[in-house]
N, C-alpha and C positions, 0 to 999 in steps of 0.2 A: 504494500500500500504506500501511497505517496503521494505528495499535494506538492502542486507548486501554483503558487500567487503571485500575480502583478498587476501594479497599477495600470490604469488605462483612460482612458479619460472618461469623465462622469463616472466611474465607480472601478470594480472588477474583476478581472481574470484570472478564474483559478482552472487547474487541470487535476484531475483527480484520476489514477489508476487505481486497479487495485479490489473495486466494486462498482457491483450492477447499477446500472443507470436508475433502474426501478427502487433499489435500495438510498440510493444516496437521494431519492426525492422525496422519498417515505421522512426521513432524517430532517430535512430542509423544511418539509411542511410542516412538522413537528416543532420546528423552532419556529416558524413565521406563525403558529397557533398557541406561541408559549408554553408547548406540551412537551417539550425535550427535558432530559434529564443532564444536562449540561450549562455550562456556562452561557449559555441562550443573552445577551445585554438585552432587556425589552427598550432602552433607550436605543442604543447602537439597531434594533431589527428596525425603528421608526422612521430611521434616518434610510433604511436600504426602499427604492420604491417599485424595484423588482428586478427581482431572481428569474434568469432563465438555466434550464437545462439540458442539454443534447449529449447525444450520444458520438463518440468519438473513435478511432483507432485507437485500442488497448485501451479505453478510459474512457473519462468523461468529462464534459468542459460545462462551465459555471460561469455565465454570467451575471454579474451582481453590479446595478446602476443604481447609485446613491451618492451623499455625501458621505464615504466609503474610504477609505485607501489599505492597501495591503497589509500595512504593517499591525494596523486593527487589529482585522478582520484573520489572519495568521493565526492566533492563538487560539480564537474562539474554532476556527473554521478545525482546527487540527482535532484540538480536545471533542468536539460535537461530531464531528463526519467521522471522524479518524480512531476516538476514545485516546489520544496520545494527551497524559496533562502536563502544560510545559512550566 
């Protein structure tokens, strides 16, 4: 499993191997519904004003358009998608 995040403009870009498309959306909705058992910021999810999801080669790509940037969004995205707490 592996994440990688970057900034991008209006928000961002993460890639995620590792797990099913279907699984990491389960994950995402869970936090955008305050139902995650993670580090979820309800202030930091208010600020994101949408999460897309697609399916990719080996992985899956994340886009996230908000007043967002990587280095956030990093820890929470590892610990909640990943279970890695940093």
């Amino acid at each position: 499993m592996n994440i990688e995040i970057s900034n991008q403009k209006g928000g961002v870009k993460a890639f995620i191997s590792g797990f099913s498309t279907e699984i990491l959306g389960a994950k995402i909705e869970a936090c955008q519904n305050g139902q995650c058992d993670c580090a979820c910021d309800p202030e930091l999810m208010q600020k994101i004003s949408s999460i897309e999801l697609s399916s990719t080669d080996g992985g899956s790509a994340i886009t996230i358009t908000g007043d967002v940037d990587a280095q956030t969004l990093a820890p929470m995205m590892r610990e909640c998608l990943l279970g890695n707490k940093e």
